[in-house]
C-alpha positions, 0 to 999 in steps of 0.5 A, a space after each residue: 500500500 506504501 507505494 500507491 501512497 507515494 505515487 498519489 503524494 507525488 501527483 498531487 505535487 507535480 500538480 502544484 507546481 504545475 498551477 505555480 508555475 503557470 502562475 508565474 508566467 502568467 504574472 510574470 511574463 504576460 507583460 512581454 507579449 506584443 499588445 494589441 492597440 489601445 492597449 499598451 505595454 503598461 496595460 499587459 503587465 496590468 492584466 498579467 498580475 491580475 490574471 495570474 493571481 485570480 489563477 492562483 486564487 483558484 488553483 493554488 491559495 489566497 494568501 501568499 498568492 497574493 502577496 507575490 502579486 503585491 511584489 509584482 506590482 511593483 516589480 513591474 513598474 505598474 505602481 510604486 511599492 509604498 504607494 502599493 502597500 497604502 492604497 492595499 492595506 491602507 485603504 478605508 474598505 480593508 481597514 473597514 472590513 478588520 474591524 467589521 470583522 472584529 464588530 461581528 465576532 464580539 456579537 457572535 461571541 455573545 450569542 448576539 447573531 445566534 438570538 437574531 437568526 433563532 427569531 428569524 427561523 421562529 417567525 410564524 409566517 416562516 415556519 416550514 418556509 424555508 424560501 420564504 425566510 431565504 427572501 426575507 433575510 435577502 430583503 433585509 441585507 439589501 435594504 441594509 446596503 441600501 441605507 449603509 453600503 454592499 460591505 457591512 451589509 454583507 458582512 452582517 449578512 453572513 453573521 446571521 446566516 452562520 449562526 442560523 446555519 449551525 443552529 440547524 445543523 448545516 456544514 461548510 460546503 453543504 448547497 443550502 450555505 454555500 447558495 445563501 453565501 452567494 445570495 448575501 453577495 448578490 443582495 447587498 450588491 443589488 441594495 447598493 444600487 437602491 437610492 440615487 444618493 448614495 455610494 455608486 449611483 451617487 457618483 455615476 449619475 453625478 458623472 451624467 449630470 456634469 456632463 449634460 447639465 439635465 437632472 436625472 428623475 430621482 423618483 424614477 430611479 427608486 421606482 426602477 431600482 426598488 423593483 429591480 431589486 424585489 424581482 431579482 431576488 424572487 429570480 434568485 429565490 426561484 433559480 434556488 428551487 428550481 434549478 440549484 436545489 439544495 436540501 432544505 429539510 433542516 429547515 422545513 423539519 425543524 422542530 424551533 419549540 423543541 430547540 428553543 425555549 421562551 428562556 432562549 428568546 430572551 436578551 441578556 443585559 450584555 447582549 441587549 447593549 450589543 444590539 444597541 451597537 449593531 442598530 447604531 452601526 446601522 443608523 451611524 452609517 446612515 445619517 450623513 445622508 438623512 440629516 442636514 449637512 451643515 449639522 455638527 452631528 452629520 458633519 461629524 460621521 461624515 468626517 470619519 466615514 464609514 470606516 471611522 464608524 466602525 472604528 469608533 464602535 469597536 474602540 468603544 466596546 473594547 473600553 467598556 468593561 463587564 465583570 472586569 472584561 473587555 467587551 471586546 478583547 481585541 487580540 482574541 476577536 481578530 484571531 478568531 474573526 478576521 479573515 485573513 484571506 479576504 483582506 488579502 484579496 482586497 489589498 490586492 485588487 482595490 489598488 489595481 482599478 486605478 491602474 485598470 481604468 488608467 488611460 494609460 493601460 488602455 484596457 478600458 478603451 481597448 474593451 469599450 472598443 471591441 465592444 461599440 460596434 455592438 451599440 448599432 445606430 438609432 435603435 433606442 432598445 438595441 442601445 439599451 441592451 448593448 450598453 447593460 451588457 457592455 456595462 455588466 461585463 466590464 464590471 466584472 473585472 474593473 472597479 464598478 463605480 469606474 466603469 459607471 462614470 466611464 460609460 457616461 459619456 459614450 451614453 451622452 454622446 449617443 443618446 445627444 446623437 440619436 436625440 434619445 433620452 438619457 434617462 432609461 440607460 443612465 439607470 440602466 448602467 447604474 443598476 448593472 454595475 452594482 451586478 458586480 460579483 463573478 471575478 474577485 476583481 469585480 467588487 470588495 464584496 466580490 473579493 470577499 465571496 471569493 475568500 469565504 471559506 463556506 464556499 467553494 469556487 467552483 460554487 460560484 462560477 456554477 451560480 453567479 453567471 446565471 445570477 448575472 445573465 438573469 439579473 441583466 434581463 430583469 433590470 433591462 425589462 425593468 428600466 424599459 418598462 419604467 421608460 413607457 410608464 414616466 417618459 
């Protein structure tokens, strides 16, 4: 038996330095080839250290992965090295999502996330309706994305869904975990899209309106988005049924009176205080947008952003002291709580959409270039098409707010071209940019699907493009719906 043994040891590592290898090269040398114009030679090195490490992230490993295609970053002159390292781990969604992670696992630790997925699973109206609780935890992770942003709605997200999951009893890699995974992603990503001032539409339909000087109808936007929203998610729900078919039967068989008690319900002291975080993490993130500008509170959250939020929610737990402990140790939380292979995967692709929108590289010019002969002449719904196709595909391997601004012009140009109205594929490409969670390289968010351990990879490329395909058809159907209804 000894040798079969080694035989298998020694496929498996020819097999790995096999996928190294390839790895290598591609990061390495792909930057030699000739480019095709527009692109350039800066922009092949560009594309080599990102293709080669989204190779390895599926092949190999995250982590040192990762940082080799940090070193070649700058090896290959694509950025300097310090500047590197500040705009990856020093940049405000990493940090962010360090200490989202150390926020999660304090309410996990204090059985926090456990009371609110044994609430969600004990609802009446859920009870032996599994989908039905899969819509509803949807729903409230993009409403949640809506009102704060894609990360920490996410991130929360996966912290109910973890512990409703083992309080059910599922595994890592069983089907229905690994599709909720991805159906956080997918809901967060869609509430992103919901209200026209905040994050990506923001800038997007700003980007619009300084180049037109016209308004975009806010309220036709919501109207577009809030059902684009609803749909996907039921098209979600149903391609979950129907097509992905995971086992539900711990969910439809469980029996919550003999797993949960009246005691059970009940909120300790300490936890009702972390409640109280959670809702303020949630209403903190929020209020810039709410509240009048010149308004100290608003002008205070507004300063330290996002990030600082949850840096100060975290500074605040760790100086509160219960019984002569930290509410939260930090040594103990980030060992336990920060996934290092997502912050990872962030540090690497967040500083490379500059590079990859950088008129330099020419790989935006050189993908817009392939694709504008698709857009046609004077058909308004053959534009519309095109340019949410054109949208959703490059959103998938360069950043989304980028690609939503550098499509603003081509749809000015048209659209005052054609004499169209701008409106429809204005929403249109907002909505469709926000669909960015196939490659790493398309979102944090999707960063982060791709490191989460309750997942495989090949999960997601079985699911996500048919979320994306699906989606694009709804949203379009959508916003072509809304255009005769208001325009």
């Amino acid at each position: 038996m000894a040798a079969p043994e080694r035989t298998a040891k020694a496929s498996i590592d020819v097999k790995r330095c096999f996928h190294i290898a390839v790895f290598l090269a591609i990061t390495f040398f792909f930057g030699r080839l000739d480019p095709t114009p527009p692109l350039t030679p800066y922009g092949m090195n560009v594309l080599g250290a990102l293709i080669g490490v989204v190779y390895a992230w599926i092949f190999i490993d995250v982590i040192w992965p990762s940082m080799i295609g940090l070193l070649a970053i700058g090896l290959l002159d694509i950025m300097p090295i310090n500047t590197l390292f500040n705009k990856g781990f020093g940049d405000p969604t990493v940090v962010m999502m360090i200490f989202i992670f150390v926020f999660s696992t304090v309410l996990d630790s204090y059985g926090v996330t456990r009371w609110i997925s044994m609430w969600f699973v004990s609802r009446r109206c859920v009870k032996g309706r599994p989908w039905l609780l899969s819509f509803a935890l949807l729903l409230a992770i993009s409403v949640l994305g809506g009102l704060s942003s894609a990360t920490p709605a996410c991130v929360i997200g996966w912290s109910l869904m973890y512990g409703m999951f083992k309080f059910c009893g599922y595994e890592k890699h069983e089907g229905y975990p690994m599709m909720m995974v991805i159906g956080a992603v997918f809901a967060s990503q869609l509430g992103m899209a919901l209200i026209p001032f905040k994050s990506l539409p923001l800038v997007a339909i700003s980007a619009y309106e300084g180049l037109s000087g016209a308004t975009v109808n806010y309220t036709i936007y919501m109207f577009a988005s809030f059902l684009s929203c609803l749909l996907c998610l039921l098209a979600f729900i149903l391609i979950g049924k129907f097509l992905l078919r995971p086992d539900l039967s711990k969910l439809t068989g469980l029996d919550i009176k003999t797993l949960i008690t009246d005691e059970d319900m009940k909120l300790s002291g300490v936890q009702k205080l972390l409640f109280a975080f959670l809702i303020a993490l949630i209403l903190f993130m929020m209020l810039p947008g709410f509240l009048p500008r010149d308004l100290a509170v608003a002008v205070f959250f507004k300063k330290i952003g996002n990030t600082g939020v949850c840096v100060l929610l975290v500074a605040l737990l760790a100086a509160i002291k219960v019984n002569g402990k930290a509410l939260c140790p930090w040594r103990a939380m980030v060992n336990e709580g920060v996934a290092w292979p997502i912050i990872f995967i962030l540090a690497f692709v967040l500083p490379l959409s500059g590079p990859i929108s950088d008129p330099r590289s020419g790989i935006t010019a050189f993908m817009l270039e392939i694709l504008t002969p698709f857009f046609g002449t004077g058909s308004g719904i053959k534009f519309l098409i095109c340019i949410g196709i054109v949208g959703v595909i490059l959103t998938q391997f360069i950043n989304n707010t980028a690609i939503s601004v550098a499509l603003m012009p081509v749809i000015f140009s048209y659209c005052t071209a054609n004499g169209m109205l701008a409106e429809q594929p204005v929403i249109l490409v907002t909505v469709a940019c926000c669909l960015a969670f196939l490659t790493p390289a398309a979102s944090s968010t999707a960063a982060m699907l791709h490191g989460n351990d309750w997942i495989t990879t090949r999960a997601i490329w079985r699911t996500a493009p048919i979320l994306v395909v699906a989606s694009l058809c709804i949203v379009t159907a959508v916003v072509i719906l809304t255009g005769k209804i208001f325009l």
